[in-house]
Structures are given as structure tokens and as C-alpha cells.
C-alpha positions in Angstrom: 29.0 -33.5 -33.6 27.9 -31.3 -30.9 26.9 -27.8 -31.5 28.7 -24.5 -30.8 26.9 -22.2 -29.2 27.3 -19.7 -31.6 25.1 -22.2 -33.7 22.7 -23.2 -30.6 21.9 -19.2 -30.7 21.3 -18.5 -34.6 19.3 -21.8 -34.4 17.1 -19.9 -31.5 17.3 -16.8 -32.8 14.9 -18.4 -35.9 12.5 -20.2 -33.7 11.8 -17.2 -31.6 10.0 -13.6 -32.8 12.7 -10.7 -32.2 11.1 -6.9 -32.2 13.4 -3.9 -32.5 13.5 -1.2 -29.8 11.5 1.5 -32.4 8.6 -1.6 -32.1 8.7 -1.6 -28.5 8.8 2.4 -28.0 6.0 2.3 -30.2 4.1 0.0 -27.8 5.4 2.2 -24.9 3.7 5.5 -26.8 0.1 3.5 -27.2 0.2 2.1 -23.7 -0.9 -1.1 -25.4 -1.1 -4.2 -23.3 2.3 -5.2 -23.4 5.0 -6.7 -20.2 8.4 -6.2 -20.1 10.7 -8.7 -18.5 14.5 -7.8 -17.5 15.9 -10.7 -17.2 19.8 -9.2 -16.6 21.4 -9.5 -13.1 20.2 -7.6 -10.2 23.7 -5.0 -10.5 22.9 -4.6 -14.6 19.2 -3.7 -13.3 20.1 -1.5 -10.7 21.9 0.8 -13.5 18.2 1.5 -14.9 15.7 -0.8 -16.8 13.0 0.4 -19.3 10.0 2.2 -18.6 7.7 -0.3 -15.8 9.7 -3.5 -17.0 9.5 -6.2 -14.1 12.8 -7.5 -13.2 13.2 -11.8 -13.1 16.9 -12.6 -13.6 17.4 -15.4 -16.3 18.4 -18.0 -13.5 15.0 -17.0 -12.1 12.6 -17.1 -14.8 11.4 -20.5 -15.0 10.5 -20.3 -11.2 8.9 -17.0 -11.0 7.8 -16.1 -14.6 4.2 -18.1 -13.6 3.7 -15.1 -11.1 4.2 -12.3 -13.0 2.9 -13.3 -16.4 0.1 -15.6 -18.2 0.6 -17.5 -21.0 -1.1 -15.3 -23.1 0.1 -12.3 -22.5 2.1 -10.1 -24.5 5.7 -10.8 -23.3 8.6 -8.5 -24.2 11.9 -9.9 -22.6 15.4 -8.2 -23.0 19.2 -8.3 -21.4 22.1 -6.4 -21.7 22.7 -7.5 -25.3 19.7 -9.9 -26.9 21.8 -13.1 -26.1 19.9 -14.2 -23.0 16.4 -12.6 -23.5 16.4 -15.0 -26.6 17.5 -18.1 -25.0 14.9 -16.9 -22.3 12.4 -16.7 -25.4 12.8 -20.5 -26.3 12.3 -21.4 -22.8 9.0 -19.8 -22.0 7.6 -21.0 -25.3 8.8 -24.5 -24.3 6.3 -23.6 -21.1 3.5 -22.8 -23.3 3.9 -18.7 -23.7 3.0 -18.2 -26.6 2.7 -14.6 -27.4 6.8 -13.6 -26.1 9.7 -11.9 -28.0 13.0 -10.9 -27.3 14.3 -7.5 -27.8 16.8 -7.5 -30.3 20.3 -5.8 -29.1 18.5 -6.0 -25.5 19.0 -2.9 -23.1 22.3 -1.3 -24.5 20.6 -0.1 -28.1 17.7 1.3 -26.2 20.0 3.2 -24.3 22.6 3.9 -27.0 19.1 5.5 -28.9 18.6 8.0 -26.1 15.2 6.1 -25.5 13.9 6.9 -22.3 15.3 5.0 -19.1 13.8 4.1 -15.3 16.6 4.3 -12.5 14.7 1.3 -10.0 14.8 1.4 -6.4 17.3 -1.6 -5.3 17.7 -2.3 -2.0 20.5 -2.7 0.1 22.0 -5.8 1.3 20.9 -4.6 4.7 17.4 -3.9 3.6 17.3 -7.5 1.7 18.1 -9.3 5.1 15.4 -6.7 6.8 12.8 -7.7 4.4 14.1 -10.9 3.2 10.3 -12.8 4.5 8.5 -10.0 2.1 11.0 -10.8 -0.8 10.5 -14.0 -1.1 6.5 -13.4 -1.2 5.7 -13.6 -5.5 3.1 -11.2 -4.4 5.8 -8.5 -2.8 9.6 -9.3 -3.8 11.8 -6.6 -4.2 9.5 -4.4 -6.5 6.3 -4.5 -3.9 9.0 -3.8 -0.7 10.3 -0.6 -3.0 6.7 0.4 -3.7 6.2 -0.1 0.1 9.2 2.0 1.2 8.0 5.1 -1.2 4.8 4.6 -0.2 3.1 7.1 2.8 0.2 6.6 5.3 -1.5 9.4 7.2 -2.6 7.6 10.4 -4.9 9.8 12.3 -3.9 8.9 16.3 -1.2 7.3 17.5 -4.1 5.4 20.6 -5.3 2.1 20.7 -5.8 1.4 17.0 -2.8 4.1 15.7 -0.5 2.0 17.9 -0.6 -1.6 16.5 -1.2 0.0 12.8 2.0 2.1 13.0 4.2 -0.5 14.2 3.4 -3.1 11.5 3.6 -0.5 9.0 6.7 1.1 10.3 8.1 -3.4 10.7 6.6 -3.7 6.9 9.3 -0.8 5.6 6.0 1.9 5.1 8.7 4.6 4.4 6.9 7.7 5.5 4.2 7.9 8.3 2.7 11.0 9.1 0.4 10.4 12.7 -1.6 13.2 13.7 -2.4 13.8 17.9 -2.6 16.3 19.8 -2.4 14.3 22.8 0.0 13.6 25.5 1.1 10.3 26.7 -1.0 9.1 30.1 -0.9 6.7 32.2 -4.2 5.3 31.7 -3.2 5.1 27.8 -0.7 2.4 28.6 -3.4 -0.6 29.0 -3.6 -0.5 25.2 -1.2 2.0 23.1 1.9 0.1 22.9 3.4 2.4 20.8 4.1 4.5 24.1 6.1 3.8 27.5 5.4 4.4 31.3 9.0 7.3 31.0 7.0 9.1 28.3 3.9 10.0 30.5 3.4 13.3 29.9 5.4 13.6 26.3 3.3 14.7 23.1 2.0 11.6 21.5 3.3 12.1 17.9 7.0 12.4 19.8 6.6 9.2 21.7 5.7 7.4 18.5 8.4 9.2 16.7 11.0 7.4 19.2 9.3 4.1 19.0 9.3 3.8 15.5 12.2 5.0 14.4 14.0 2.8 17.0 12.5 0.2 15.0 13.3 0.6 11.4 15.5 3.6 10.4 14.0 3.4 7.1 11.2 4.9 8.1 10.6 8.7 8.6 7.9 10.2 11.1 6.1 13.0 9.8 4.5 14.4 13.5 1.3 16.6 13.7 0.4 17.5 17.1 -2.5 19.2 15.9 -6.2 18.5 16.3 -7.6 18.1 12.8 -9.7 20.3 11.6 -11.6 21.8 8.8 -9.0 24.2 8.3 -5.7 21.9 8.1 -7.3 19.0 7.2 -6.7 19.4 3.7 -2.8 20.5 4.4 -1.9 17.6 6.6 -3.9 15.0 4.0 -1.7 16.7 1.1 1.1 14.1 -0.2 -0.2 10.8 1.6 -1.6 7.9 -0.5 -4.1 6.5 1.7 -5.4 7.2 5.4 -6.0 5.4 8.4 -8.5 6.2 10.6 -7.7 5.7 14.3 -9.8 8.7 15.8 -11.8 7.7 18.8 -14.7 10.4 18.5 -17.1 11.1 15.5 -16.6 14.5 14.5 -12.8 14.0 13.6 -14.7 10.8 11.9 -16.8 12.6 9.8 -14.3 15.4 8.7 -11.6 13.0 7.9 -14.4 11.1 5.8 -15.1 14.0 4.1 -11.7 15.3 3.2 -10.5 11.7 2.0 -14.1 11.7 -0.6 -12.8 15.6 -1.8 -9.1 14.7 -2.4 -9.8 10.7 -3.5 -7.8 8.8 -1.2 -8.5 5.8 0.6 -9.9 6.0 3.8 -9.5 2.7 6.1 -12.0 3.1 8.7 -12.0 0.9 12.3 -13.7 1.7 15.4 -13.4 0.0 18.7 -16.4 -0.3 21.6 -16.0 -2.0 24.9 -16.0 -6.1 23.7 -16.7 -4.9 20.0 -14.6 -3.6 16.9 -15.4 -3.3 13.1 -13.1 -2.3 10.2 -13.9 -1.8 7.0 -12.1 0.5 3.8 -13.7 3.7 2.2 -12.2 4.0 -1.7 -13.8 6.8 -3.0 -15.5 5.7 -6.2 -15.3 2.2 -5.4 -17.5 2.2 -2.7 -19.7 3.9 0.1 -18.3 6.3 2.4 -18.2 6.7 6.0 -21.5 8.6 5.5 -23.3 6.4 3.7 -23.6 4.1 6.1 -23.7 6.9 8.7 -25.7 9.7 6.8 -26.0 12.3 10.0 -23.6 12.4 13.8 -25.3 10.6 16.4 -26.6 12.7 19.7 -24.2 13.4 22.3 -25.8 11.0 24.6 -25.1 8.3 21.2 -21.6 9.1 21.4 -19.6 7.7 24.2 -15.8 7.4 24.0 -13.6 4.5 25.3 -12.9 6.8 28.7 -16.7 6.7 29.6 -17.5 3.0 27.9 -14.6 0.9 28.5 -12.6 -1.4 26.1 -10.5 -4.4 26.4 -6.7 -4.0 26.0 -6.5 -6.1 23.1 -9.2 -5.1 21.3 -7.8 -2.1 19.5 -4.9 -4.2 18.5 -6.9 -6.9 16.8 -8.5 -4.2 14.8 -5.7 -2.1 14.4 -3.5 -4.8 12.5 -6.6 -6.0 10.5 -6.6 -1.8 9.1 -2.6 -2.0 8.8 -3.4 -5.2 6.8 -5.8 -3.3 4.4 -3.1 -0.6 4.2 -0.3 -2.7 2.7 -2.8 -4.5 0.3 -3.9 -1.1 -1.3 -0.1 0.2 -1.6 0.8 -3.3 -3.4 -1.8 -3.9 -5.1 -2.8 -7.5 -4.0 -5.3 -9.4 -2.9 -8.9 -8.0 -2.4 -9.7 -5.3 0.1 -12.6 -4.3 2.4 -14.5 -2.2 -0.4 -18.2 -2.8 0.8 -17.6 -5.0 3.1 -18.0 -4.4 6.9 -16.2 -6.9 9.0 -17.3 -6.9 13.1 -15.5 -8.7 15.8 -16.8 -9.9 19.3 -14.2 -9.8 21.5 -16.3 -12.3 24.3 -17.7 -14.8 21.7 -14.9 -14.5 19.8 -16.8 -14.4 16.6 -16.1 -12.3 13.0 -19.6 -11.6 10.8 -18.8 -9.6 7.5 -21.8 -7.5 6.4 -22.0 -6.1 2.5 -22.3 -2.2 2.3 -24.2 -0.6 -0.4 -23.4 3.4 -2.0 -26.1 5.2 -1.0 -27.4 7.2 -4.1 -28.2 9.8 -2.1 -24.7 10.7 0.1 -24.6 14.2 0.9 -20.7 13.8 0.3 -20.3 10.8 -2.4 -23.3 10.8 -4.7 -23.0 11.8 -8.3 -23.2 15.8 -8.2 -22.8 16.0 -4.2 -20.8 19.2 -2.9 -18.6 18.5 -0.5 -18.3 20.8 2.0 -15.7 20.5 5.0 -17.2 21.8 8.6 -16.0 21.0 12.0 -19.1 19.0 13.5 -18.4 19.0 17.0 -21.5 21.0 17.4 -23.6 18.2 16.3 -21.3 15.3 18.5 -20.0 14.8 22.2 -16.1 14.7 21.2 -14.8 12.6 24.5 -13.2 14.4 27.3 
């Protein structure tokens, strides 16, 4: 005789490990090592979920579970109820977890108990079809896209590297991008700032990309500064963003941004363009060398020319651009492995990428152990272009 399911659920229920809601909140209070899975639908998820648990709906879990979890971790899964985190609890020891437990009387005892409750970011159905290729990614889904669309990005210039960086952001669903220029749109930009139009000559910069991006994706908001940075904003416009992208074409903006990203510990992703010739790499302060470490003191003014006096292909500064862009959404999901000491160059002509390994230097006037960081404006020491 065939059993009920009633029975099919008691017999789980004692071949699985159940832990009560004060066990977890416990584990919660000690940060131990410990993952929650939500395993309810994506409207029961919606309504809140507890503290950092990762959402995989139960007709998901089997499929997805091998990219958010090993088989020895910790596992705490839980539903509305307990029935279907501890059918969920059989399954994944059947795949060889072997540390997972349901909770018993799932989400609506924690709540019930007062126990403290995450509202999630849940997209909307048109954001889902927007970002549907990112959702489908194990590395993104839904939960990297919502980190993505709270996440903000300072680019400084909205030129030839600004341009590609702040489109693919802005396409990614980036939701905030702040773009500092103090420029206006001209003619002779239009060879390689695609952010900007041949009707706009003449507009502020940080308006023209306003327009472009937003056009775009409404998701994201613009934050403009038509401002040259200096040592005395610097810190004002950097306040609130996550990580920085250096687009500035001339080396004291370089040097000050570097600076100001080592004092307030953000991430600063460097790329610089030259005639046939680009490099990119990222600056995470105490994770790596800074800008000045590999570039301890501003070159002569004669050192120091810009793309109006050298030259650079059209394309160059997008190939660069999209490889800092790249480094950008890596560092706000938290995947793969990101330029930290590593220099990466590009020849245009040959065609040809060399990486180079970048050391701290123990002596950084602005990174070392003990170094006072002090923010000047250095265009006394370097040509900034015409």
C-alpha cells in the first residue's frame, strides 16, 4: 500500500536534522559560518526573508543549489511552514550535503517571534525581461542584478574611456552614476566619446551624458558634477560612491583622485590611453599598490602630453574603457578575480595584451603603513592638457 503523504513527511522529518528558530538566531548573533536557503516562491520571498538568506525556489534547488553552496557547508533551509524546506533537506542529502537542516515551522514562526526580518529587492517583471541575460548567470541572478542596481560608481570624465564605461554600466542596471566634467561637448570629441552627439556640441558634458544614459535605462539615475576636481571637493563628490573609475586624461586629477580613493578606502580602477597604447589595472586600497606606487612623483611637463597634443585611435579608449567597466561590475558582485597587482597593456597596431605583476611599495608616500595622506592640487608639478 502506497504511502500518504502525511506519512512520506513524518518518515522525512526523522531522517533529516530540524533546528528551531532560537538555534538559528543564535547562529545569526555569533555570525558563525552558517547559509541560509529560502526555498519559498519568488511572491512569499518578496514579502521579506531572514537576515542574508539566499533565495532558490524548491523547484529550483537541485539545479542551482551546486552554485551557491558546497557540500560541506553549513546549510540552513526554510519555507513558509517547514513542509518543503524538509523535503528540500532529504534531497540535498541524497546529493551528498551533508551538513543541511531544515528550520522547523520555516519562515512564519520566525516572524510570529518578532525575530528580525530583511524586505529583498525583487525586480519587476519589466526589469526581469531587462536583465533576463544577467539572471540567468549563477554568478549574478536576481540577487547580484539587485546588488547592481543599489550599487554607485563615481566615474571621473565622461571622454574617451568615461564614455564606453558609463554606457555598459548604465546597460548593466549600475543604479546610480555620478560622472564628474567640467567640460563641454566639441566637435573634435566626437571621434571617440560616444556617449555624446554632433546637436550637443557645445552642451556641458555631464548633461549630454545625462541624456544619453538615461534614454537608455530609466533605472539608472545620473548624479552630474560639472566641476573640475579638486583638493577641496574631492572628498564631497567621492562621499556615498562604492568604487571609482578613473577616466581623467591628465595626471594631476590622477594623482588627487589616487589619493582621495587611499584616504576614504575605495576602489580606484585606473586606465589610461596613449596614441596606439592603453593599460588598465585596479587600485584596492589594502589589497594592493596605489596609483603612486607605481608612480611615486608627477612626471615633467614636457613628460606629460595629453591625447590633444599626442593623438589616439578612436577605438582605443573604448577597448580600455569596457575592460575598467568590466572590473567595476566584478568588484560590486563579488565574482571572479580582479586586477589587484596586476597591470594589463594593450597595443593597439600589434594587437597584443602583456599583463605585468605590481608590487606595494613599502615606502608609498600615500599607502605605506604609517603614511599621512595629504590631498594637494598638483598641477604645479604637471602640464594639465589644454
Amino acid at each position: 500500500m502506497s504511502a500518504t503523504f502525511r506519512e512520506l513527511l513524518s518518515a522525512t522529518k526523522r531522517e533529516i536534522r530540524e533546528v528551531s528558530i532560537e538555534d538559528v538566531k543564535r547562529l545569526l548573533d555569533a555570525r558563525a559560518p552558517m547559509k541560509l536557503i529560502d526555498v519559498r516562491e519568488g511572491d512569499e520571498y518578496a514579502g521579506g526573508r531572514l537576515p542574508g538568506a539566499v533565495h532558490i525556489p524548491r523547484g529550483f534547488l537541485e539545479l542551482r543549489i551546486e552554485d551557491k553552496a558546497t557540500r560541506d557547508e553549513e546549510l540552513v533551509l526554510y519555507c513558509a511552514g517547514g513542509t518543503r524546506s524538509a523535503l528540500a533537506a532529504h534531497t540535498l542529502q541524497q546529493m551528498g550535503y551533508t551538513r543541511v537542516a531544515s528550520l522547523a515551522g520555516g519562515f512564519n514562526r520566525w516572524s510570529d517571534a518578532h525575530l528580525p526580518v530583511e524586505k529583498p529587492v525583487v525586480l519587476t517583471p519589466a526589469q526581469k525581461e531587462r536583465y533576463r541575460r544577467h539572471l540567468i548567470l549563477p554568478e549574478v541572478g536576481e540577487e547580484g542584478q539587485a546588488k547592481l542596481l543599489k550599487a554607485r560608481v563615481l566615474l571621473l570624465g565622461a571622454g574617451g574611456l568615461g564614455s564606453p564605461a558609463a554606457l555598459y554600466l548604465a546597460a548593466a542596471g549600475v543604479g546610480t552614476l555620478g560622472i564628474v566634467d567640467a567640460d563641454v561637448v566639441d566637435l573634435s570629441n566626437l571621434q571617440r566619446q560616444v556617449l555624446h552627439t554632433h546637436e550637443r556640441a557645445g552642451q556641458p558634458k555631464v548633461e549630454s551624458a545625462r541624456a544619453t544614459l538615461e534614454a537608455l535605462n530609466p533605472d539608472v539615475k545620473v548624479v552630474p558634477f560639472a566641476e573640475r576636481l579638486t583638493s577641496q571637493n574631492v572628498l564631497r563628490i567621492l562621499e556615498g560612491f562604492d568604487l571609482v573609475l578613473d577616466g581623467g586624461d591628465n595626471f594631476p586629477t590622477r594623482y588627487l583622485l589616487n589619493d582621495a580613493c587611499v584616504m576614504q578606502g575605495k576602489p580606484n580602477l585606473h586606465g589610461s590611453i596613449f596614441r596606439f597604447e592603453g593599460q588598465v589595472t585596479t587600485f584596492v586600497p589594502g589589497q594592493g599598490p596605489c596609483y603612486r606606487c607605481l608612480y611615486p612623483s608627477p612626471p615633467p611637463p614636457e613628460l606629460a602630453p595629453s591625447c590633444a597634443e599626442a593623438g589616439v585611435l578612436g577605438v582605443l579608449p573604448g577597448i580600455i574603457g569596457l575592460f575598467q567597466a568590466n572590473e567595476a561590475l566584478k568588484l560590486l558582485l563579488g565574482v571572479g578575480e580582479p586586477l589587484v597587482g596586476r597591470l594589463l597593456t594593450f597595443d593597439a597596431l600589434g594587437t597584443r595584451f602583456q599583463e605585468l605583476k605590481l608590487r606595494r611599495d613599502p615606502k608609498c608616500p600615500v599607502c605605506a603603513p604609517g603614511a599621512k595622506v595629504e590631498l594637494i592640487d598638483y598641477e604645479r608639478f604637471c602640464a594639465a592638457p589644454a
